[in-house]
C-alpha positions as CSV (number, residue, x, y, z in Angstrom):
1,X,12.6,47.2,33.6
2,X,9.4,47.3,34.9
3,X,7.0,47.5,31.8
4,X,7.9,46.3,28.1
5,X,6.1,48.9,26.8
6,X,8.4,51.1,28.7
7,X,11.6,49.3,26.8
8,X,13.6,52.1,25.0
9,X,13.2,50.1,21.7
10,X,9.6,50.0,21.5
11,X,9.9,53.5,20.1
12,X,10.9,52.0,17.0
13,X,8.0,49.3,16.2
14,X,6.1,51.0,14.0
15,X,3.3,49.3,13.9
16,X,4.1,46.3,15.4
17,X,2.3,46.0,18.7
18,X,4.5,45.9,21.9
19,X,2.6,43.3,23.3
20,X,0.4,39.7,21.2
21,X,-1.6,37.5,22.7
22,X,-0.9,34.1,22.8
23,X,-3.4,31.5,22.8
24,X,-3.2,28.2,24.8
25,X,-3.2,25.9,22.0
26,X,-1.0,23.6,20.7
27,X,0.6,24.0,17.5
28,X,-1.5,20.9,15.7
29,X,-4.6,23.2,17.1
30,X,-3.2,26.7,15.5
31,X,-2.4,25.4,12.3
32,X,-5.5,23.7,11.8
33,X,-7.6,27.4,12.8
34,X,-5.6,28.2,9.9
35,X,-6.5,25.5,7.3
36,X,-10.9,26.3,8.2
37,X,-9.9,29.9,8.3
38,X,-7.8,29.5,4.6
39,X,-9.1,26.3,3.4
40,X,-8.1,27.2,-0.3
41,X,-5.1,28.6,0.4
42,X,-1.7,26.8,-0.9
43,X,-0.3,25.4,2.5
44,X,3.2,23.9,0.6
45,X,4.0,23.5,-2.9
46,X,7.1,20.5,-3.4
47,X,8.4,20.1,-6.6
48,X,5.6,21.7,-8.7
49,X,3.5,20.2,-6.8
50,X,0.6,22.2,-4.8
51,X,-1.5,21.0,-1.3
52,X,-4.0,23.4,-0.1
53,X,-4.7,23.8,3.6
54,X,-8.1,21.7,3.7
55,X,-6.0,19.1,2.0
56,X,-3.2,19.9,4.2
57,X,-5.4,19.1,7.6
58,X,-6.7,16.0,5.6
59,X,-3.1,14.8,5.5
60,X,-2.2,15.9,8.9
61,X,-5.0,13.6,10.3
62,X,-4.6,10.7,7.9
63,X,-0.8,11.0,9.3
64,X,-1.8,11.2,12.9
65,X,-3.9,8.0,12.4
66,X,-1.1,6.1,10.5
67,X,1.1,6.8,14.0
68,X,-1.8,6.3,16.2
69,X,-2.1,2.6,14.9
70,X,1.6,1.8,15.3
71,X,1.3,2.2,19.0
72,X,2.7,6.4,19.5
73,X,0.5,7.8,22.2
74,X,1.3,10.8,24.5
75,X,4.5,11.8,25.7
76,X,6.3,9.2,23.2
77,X,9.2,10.4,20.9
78,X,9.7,9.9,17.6
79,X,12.7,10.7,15.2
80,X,12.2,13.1,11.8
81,X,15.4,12.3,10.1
82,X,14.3,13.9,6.6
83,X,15.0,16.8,4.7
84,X,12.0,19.8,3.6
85,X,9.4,17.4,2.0
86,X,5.4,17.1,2.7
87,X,6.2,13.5,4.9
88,X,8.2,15.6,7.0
89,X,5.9,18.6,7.6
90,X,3.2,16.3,8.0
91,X,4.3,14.5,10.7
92,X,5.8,17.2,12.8
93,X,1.7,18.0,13.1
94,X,0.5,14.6,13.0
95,X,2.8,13.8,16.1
96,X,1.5,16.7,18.2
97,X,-2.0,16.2,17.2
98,X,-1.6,12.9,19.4
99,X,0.7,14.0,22.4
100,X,3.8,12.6,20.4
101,X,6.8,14.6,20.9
102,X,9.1,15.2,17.7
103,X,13.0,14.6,17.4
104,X,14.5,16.6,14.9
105,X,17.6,15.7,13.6
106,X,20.1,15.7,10.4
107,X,19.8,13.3,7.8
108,X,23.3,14.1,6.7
109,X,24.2,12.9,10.2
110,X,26.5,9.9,10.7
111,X,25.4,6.8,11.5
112,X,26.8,6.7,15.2
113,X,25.1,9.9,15.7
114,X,21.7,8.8,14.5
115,X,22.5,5.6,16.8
116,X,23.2,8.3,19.7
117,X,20.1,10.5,19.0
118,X,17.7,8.0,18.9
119,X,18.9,6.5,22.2
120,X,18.9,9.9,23.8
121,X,15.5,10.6,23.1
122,X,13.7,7.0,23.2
123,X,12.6,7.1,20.5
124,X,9.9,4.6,19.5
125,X,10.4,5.1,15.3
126,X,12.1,7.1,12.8
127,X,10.8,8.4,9.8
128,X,13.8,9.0,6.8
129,X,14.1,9.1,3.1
130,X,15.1,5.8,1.3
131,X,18.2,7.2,0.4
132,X,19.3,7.2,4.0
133,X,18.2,3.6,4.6
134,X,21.3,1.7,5.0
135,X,22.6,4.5,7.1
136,X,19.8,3.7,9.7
137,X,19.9,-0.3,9.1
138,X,23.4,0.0,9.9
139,X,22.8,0.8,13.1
140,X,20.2,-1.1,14.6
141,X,22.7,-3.2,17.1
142,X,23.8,-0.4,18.3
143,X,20.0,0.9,19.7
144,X,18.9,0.3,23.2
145,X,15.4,-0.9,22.4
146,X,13.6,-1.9,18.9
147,X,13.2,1.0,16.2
148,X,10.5,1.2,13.7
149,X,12.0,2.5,10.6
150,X,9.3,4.3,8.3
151,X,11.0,4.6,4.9
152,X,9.5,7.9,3.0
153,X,9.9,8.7,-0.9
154,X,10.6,11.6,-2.9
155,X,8.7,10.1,-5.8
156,X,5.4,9.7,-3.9
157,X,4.9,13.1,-3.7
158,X,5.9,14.6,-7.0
159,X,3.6,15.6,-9.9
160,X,3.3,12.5,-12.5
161,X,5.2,13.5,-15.3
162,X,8.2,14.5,-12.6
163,X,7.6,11.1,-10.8
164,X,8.4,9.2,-14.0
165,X,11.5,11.3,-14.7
166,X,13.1,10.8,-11.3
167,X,12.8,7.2,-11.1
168,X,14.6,7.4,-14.5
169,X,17.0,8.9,-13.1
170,X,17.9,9.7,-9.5
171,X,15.8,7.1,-8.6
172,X,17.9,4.3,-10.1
173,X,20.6,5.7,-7.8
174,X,18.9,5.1,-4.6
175,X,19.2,2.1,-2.3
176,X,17.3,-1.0,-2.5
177,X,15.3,-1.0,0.5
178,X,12.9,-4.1,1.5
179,X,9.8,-4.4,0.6
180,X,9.0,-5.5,4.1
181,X,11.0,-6.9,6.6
182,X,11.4,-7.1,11.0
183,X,10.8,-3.0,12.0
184,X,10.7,-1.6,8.0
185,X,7.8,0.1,7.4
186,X,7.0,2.0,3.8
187,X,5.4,4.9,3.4
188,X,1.8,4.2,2.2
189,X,2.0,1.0,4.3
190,X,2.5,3.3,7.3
191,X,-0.8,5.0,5.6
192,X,-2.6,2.0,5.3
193,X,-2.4,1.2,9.1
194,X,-3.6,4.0,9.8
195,X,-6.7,3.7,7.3
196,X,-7.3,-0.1,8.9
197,X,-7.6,1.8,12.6
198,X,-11.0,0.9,14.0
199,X,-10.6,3.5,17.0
200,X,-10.9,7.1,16.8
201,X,-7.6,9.6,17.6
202,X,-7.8,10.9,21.4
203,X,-10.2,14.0,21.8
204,X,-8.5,15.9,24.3
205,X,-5.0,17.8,22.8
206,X,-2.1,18.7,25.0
207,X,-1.6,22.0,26.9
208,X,0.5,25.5,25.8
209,X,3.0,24.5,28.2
210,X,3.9,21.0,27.1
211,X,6.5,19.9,25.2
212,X,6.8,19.4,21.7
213,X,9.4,19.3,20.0
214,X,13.5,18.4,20.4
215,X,16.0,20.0,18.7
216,X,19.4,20.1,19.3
217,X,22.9,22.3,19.7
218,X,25.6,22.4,21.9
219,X,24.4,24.3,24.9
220,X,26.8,26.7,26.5
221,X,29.4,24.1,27.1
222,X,29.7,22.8,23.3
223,X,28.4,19.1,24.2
224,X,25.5,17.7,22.5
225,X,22.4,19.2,24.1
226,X,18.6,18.0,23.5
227,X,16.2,21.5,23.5
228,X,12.9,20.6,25.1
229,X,10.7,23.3,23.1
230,X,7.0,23.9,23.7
231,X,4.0,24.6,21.8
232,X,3.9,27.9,23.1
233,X,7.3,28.2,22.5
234,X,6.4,27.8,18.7
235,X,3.5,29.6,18.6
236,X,4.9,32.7,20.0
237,X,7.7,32.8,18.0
238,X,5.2,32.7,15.0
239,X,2.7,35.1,16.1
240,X,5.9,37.5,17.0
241,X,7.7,36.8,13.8
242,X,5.1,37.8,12.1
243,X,4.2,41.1,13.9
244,X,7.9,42.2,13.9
245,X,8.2,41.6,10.1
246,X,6.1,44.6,9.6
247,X,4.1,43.6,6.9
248,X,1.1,41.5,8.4
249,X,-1.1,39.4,7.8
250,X,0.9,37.3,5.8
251,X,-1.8,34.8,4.4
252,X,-1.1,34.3,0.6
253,X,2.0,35.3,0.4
254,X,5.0,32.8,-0.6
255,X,8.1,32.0,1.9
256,X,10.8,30.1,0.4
257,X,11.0,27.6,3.1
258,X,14.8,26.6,2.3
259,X,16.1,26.5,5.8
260,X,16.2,23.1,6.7
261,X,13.2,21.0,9.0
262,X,15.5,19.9,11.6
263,X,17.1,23.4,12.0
264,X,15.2,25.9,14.4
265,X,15.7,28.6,12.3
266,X,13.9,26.4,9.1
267,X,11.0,24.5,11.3
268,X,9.8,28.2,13.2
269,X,10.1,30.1,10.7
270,X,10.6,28.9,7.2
271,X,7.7,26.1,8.3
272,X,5.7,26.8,11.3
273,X,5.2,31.1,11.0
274,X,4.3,30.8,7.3
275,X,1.8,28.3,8.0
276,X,0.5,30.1,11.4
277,X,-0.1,33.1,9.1
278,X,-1.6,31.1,6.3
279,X,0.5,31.5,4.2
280,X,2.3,29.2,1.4
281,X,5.9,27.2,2.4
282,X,7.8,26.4,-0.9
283,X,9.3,23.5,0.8
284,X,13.3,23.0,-1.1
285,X,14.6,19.5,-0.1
286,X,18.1,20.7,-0.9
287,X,19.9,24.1,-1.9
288,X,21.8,24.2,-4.9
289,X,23.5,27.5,-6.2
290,X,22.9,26.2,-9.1
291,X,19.1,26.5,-9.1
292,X,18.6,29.1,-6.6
293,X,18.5,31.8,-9.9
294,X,16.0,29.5,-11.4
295,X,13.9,29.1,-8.5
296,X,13.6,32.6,-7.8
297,X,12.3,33.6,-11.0
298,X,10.1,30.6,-11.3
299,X,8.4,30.6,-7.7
300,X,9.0,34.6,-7.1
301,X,8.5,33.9,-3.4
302,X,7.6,37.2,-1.5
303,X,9.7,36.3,2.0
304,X,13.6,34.8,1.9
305,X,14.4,33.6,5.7
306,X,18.3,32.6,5.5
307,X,21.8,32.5,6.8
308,X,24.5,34.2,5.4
309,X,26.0,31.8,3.1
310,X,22.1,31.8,1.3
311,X,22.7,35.6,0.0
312,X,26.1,35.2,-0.3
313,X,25.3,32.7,-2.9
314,X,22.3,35.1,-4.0
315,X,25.1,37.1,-5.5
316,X,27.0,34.6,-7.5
317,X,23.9,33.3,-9.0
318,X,23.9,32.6,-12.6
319,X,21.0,33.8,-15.2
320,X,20.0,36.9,-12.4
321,X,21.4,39.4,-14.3
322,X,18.3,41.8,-15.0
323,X,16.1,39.3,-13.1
324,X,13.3,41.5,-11.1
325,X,12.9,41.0,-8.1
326,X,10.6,43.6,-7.3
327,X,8.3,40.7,-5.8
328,X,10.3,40.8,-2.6
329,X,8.4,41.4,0.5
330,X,11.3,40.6,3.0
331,X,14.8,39.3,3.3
332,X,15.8,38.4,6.7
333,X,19.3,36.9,7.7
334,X,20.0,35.0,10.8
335,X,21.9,31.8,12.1
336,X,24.9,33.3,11.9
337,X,26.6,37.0,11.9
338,X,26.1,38.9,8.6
339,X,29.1,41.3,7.9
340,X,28.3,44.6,7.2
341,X,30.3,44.5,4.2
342,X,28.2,41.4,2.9
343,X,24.6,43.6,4.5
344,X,26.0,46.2,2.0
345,X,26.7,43.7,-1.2
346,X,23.0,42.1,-0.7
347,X,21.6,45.3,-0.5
348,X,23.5,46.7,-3.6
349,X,22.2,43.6,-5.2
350,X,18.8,43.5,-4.3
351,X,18.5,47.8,-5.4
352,X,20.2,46.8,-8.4
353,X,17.4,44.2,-9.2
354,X,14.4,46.4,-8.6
355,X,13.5,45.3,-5.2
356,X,12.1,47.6,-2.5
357,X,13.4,46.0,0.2
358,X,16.8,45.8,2.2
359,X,18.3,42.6,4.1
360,X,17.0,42.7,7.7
361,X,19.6,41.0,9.8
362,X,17.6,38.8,13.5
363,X,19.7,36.7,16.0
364,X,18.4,34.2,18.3
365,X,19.3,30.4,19.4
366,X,17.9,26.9,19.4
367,X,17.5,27.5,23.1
368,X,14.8,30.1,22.2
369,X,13.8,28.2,18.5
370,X,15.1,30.5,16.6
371,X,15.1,34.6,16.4
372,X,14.0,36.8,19.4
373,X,15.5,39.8,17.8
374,X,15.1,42.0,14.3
375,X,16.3,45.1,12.6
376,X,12.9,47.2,13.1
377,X,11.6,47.4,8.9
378,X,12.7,51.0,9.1
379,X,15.6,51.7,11.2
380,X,19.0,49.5,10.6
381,X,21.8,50.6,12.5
382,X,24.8,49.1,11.2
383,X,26.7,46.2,12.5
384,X,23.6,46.1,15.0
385,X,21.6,42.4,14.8
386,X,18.0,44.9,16.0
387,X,16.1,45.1,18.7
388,X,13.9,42.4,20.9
389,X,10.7,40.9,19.6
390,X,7.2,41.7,21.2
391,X,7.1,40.6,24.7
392,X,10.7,39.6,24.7
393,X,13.0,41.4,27.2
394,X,17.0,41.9,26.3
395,X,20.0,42.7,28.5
396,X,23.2,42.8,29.1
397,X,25.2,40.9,32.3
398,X,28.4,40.4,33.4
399,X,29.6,37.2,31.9
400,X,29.2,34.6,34.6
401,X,26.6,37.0,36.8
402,X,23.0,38.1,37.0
403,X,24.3,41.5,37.0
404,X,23.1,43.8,34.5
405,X,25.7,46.3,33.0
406,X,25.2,49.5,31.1
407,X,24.5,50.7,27.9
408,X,27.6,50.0,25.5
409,X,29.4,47.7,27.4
410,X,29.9,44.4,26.5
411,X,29.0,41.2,28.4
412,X,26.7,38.5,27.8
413,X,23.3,38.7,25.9
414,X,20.5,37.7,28.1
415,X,17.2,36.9,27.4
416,X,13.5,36.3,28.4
417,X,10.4,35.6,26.9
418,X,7.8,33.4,25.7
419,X,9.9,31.3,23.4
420,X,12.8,30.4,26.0
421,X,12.9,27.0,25.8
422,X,11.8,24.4,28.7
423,X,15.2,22.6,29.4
424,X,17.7,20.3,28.4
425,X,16.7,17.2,28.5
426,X,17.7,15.2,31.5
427,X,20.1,17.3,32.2
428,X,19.1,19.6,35.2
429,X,23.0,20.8,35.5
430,X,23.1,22.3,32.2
431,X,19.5,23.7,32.2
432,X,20.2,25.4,35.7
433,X,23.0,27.0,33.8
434,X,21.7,27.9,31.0
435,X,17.9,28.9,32.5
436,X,19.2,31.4,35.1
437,X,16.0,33.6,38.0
438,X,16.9,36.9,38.5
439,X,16.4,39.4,40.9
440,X,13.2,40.7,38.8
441,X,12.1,36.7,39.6
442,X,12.3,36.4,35.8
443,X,13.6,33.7,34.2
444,X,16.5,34.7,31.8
445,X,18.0,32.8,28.8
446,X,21.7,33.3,29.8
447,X,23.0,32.8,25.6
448,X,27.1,32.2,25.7
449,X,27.4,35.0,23.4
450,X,29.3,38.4,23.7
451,X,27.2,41.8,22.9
452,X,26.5,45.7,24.1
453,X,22.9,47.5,23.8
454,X,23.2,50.5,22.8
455,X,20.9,53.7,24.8
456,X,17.7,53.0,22.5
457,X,17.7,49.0,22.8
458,X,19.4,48.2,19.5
459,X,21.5,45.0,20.4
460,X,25.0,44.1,19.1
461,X,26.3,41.0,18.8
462,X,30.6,40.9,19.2
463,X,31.7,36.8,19.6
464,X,30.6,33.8,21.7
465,X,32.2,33.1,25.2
466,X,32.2,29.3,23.9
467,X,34.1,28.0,21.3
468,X,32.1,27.3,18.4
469,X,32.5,27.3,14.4
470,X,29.3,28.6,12.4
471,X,29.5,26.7,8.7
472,X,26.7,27.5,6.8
473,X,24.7,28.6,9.1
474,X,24.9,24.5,11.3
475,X,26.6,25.1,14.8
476,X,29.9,22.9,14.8
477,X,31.5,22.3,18.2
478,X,35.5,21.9,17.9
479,X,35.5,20.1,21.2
480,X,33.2,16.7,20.0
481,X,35.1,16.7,16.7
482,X,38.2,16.5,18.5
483,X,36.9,13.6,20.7
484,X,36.4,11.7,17.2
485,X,39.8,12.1,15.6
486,X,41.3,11.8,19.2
487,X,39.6,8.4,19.0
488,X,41.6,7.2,15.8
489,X,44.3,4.3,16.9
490,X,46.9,6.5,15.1
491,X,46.3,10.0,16.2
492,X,47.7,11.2,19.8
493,X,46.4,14.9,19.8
494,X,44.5,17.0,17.3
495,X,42.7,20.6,17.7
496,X,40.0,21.7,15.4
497,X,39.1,25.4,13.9
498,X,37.1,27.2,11.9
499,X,38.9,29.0,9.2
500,X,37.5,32.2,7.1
501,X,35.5,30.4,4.1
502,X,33.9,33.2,1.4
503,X,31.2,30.8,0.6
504,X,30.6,28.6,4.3
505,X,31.9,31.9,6.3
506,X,33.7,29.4,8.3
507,X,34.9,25.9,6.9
508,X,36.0,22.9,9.7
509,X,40.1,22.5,9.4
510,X,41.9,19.6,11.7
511,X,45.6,20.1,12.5
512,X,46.6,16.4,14.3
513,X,49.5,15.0,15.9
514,X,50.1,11.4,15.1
515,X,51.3,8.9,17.6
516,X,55.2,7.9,17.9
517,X,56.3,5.3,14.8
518,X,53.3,6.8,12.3
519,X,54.4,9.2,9.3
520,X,52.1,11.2,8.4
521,X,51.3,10.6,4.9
522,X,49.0,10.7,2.2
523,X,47.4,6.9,3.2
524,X,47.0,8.0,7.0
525,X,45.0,11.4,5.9
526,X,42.9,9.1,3.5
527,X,42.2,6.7,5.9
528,X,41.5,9.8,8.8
529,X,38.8,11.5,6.6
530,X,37.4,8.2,5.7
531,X,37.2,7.4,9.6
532,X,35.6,11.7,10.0
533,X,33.4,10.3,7.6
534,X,31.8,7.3,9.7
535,X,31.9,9.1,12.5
536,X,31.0,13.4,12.0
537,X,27.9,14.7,10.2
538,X,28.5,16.0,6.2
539,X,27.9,19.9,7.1
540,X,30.9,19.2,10.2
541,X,33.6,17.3,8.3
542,X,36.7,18.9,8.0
543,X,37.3,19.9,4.6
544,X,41.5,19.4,5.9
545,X,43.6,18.1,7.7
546,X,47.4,19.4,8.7
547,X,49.7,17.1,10.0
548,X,51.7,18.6,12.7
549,X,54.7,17.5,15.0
550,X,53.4,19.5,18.0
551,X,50.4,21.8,18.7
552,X,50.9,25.5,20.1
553,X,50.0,25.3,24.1
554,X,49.1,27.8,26.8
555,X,51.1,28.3,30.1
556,X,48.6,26.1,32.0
557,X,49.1,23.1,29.1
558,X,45.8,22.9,26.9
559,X,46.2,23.3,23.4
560,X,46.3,27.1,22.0
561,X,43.9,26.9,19.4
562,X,43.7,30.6,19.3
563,X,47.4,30.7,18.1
564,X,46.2,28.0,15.6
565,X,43.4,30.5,14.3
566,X,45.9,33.7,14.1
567,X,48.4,31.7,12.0
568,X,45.2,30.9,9.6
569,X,44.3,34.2,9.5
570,X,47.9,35.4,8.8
571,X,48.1,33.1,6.3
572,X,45.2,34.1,4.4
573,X,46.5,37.5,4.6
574,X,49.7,36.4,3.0
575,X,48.1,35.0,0.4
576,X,45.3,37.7,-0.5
């Protein structure tokens, strides 16, 4: 392939350029071009509650300082444990604007796993919600060096009469957290610091190339990987998000940034491409069916980035019936694969309520932040997932080979561009694995996933060569569940699927062995799920848990969880 422009797909861009150029700034540096070239422009709105880019830079500064005078400096790491709110966006840009390097993780995970990400990274302090207080607390003897814990509230940033209400009522819910105390730091006491700080923040910013940003996922082997992702990783995937969507510029328009911060999918595009273009994130701290109908009518956001499970819950929405929705710009799925039955029920939908637009199904992978491929606006092929981004190469190899195999015949999706991540961190084995040189002395993304291209370029996406469950969109790895309940005093053997879910697509289901002398019983399942609990993130708990004598095995001895899968499946056929 020796030109992009040359790429069979590019015939069906439209108007989107086949190649962007990308400049050699960091992503602090782009957004703020942004905020002096759309200083009145809403940035976010939380809650009813509106900041407009100059106020936005403002903040991003004030933020940066507040870090600055705790001690962060260049190449230092801290930990975003918080869910879509203005502290979080804040400080993924505050961070960068001094060098800092981001860690993004869940703050539904479980304490041992926040333990485990913040020793992974080195972290130097994490910034979470009150309501996730004890949760951190908890695990302070379990860190390899001293944590500062910056405790964020949802009540600081709401509109008055909303602040009032929610300390009358959630608010007298949450946890007491000290007022001060050894490593606890509030909020605006973090902002005061950085008010107090005599010096001014460093002049010079970081380059393109350096790393900003950790996410995580299970790599191609299913074990807990750190992503090493780059402002120009970020950047790019903006400035191509944005031309591939069709329908730039996008400044003033309305995303409805419910993806979540910590998710690759939710940071580059439901935060970072909106801002990039200038236009304004509604930032949702938590999706609820039950005010998703609500929202939509009240916010009437022109772009929907989601995974399945969001338009599958599009259609059991209450109060939509007659809603328009005619404000629609663009509906894009991704995170997970969108059956072409559920393509055609969205659609249906979205016709039905006066909308112009069809659901425009992406795929991509933490490794690359998020999408590197989209249904072209005005050619969808069915089942296919679309065709590379701008300056993004596709193709197909043998699984296990650089070889590249022809058109319709499946093998692994490979992929380069300027969004590939920069590694694994510290670990070289995997990266080399992963991060593959071929013979066109490109590096290539090699993805663990299954697909055929078809003669034009359109991509299809079949199944992943690792084992993996997709719930809602999060990544769930069957193997490091299975390391948990294996770790139970009572349990000799356990294997863990995925099991057809028509809200989740897939939920988590355990099937365990017990060890000689214990009966399984209704006690011992309590007392497993209560142990899942301490020990496995919320969106990754199995939802059951089936007691079994024996598990199924293969001829060479390992557990056959696909015979586990096809009973499921058999089963649900039974009873539909």
């Amino acid at each position: 392939m020796s030109s992009f422009a040359s790429a069979p797909w590019c015939k069906f861009y439209g108007s989107t350029p086949a190649h962007l150029t990308y400049p050699k700034k960091t992503i602090y540096q782009m957004i703020r071009a942004t905020c002096e070239k759309f200083p009145d422009n809403i940035a976010y709105e939380f809650m009813g509650r509106e900041t407009t880019y100059r106020e936005f830079l403002q903040r991003i500064e004030r933020t940066a300082r507040a870090y600055y005078a705790l001690g962060i400096r260049k190449g230092d790491r801290v930990t975003i444990c918080m869910p879509n709110c203005p502290q979080a966006v804040d400080s993924f840009y505050a961070l960068n604007r001094i060098g800092a390097v981001s860690n993004m993780i869940h703050p539904l995970s479980a304490a041992k796993e926040i333990a485990f990400f913040l020793n992974f990274s080195h972290s130097k302090a994490i910034l979470t919600l009150d309501q996730f207080y004890p949760k951190v607390d908890s695990i302070r003897s379990d860190l390899k060096s001293p944590v500062t814990i910056l405790v964020a509230h949802i009540k600081d940033e709401l509109p008055p009469l909303l602040a009032v209400g929610y300390a009358l009522t959630q608010g007298r819910k949450l946890p007491k957290v000290p007022a001060r105390g050894d490593g606890i730091l509030h909020w605006d006491k973090f902002l005061a610091g950085g008010r107090r700080l005599k010096e001014s923040l460093p002049k010079k910013y970081g380059r393109a190339e350096e790393g900003a940003s950790i996410l995580y996922s299970g790599g191609t082997t299913g074990t807990t990987k750190g992503i090493l992702l780059s402002n120009l990783n970020f950047n790019a995937l903006a400035l191509q998000t944005i031309a591939a969507s069709g329908f730039s510029p996008i400044d003033g328009l309305k995303m409805l940034s419910v993806m979540p911060v910590f998710h690759g999918f939710g940071l580059g595009i439901g935060i970072h491409t909106a801002l990039v273009g200038g236009a304004t994130c509604i930032l949702v701290p938590q999706f609820n069916v039950k005010t998703y109908a609500e929202l939509l009518k009240k916010k009437k956001p022109h772009i929907i980035p989601g995974v399945p499970t969001l338009f599958e819950a599009l259609l059991r929405a209450d109060n939509l019936e007659g809603a328009d929705l005619s404000f629609l710009k663009g509906v894009f799925c991704g995170g997970d694969s969108l059956s072409i039955e559920l393509k055609k029920k969205v659609d249906d939908f979205l016709t039905a309520h006066h909308a112009s637009v069809q659901i425009r199904q992406g795929y991509g992978l933490t490794e690359c932040v998020t999408a590197s491929c989209l249904t072209p606006k005005d050619y969808h092929r069915p089942g296919s997932i679309g065709v590379p981004f701008p300056d993004t190469y596709y193709k197909i190899c043998r699984p296990g080979t650089t070889e590249e195999v022809d058109a319709n015949v499946e093998g692994e999706i490979c992929l380069t561009g300027p969004s590939v991540m920069l590694e694994y961190v510290d670990n070289p084995e995997e990266t080399a694995n992963t991060l593959r040189r071929h013979a066109d002395n490109r590096l290539w993304l090699h993805t663990g996933d299954l697909g055929k291209m078809d003669e034009d370029g359109f991509v299809y996406f079949s199944q992943r060569i690792k084992r993996m469950i997709v719930t809602s969109g999060y990544n769930v790895y069957p193997g490091q569940l299975e390391n948990v309940i294996d770790g139970h005093e009572k349990v000799l053997l356990s294997c863990v699927i995925g099991v057809k879910d028509p809200y989740k697509m897939q939920r988590v289901k355990a099937f365990v062995v017990l060890k000689p002398g214990i009966e399984p019983s209704e006690e011992v399942r309590a007392e497993l799920m209560a142990y899942c609990k301490e020990h496995i993130a919320k969106y990754a708990m199995p939802t059951e848990i089936e007691f079994r004598a024996e598990l199924p095995k293969t001829l060479v001895g390992k557990v056959a969880y696909r015979v586990l899968e096809e009973e499921e499946e058999a089963r649900a056929q039974g009873e539909g």
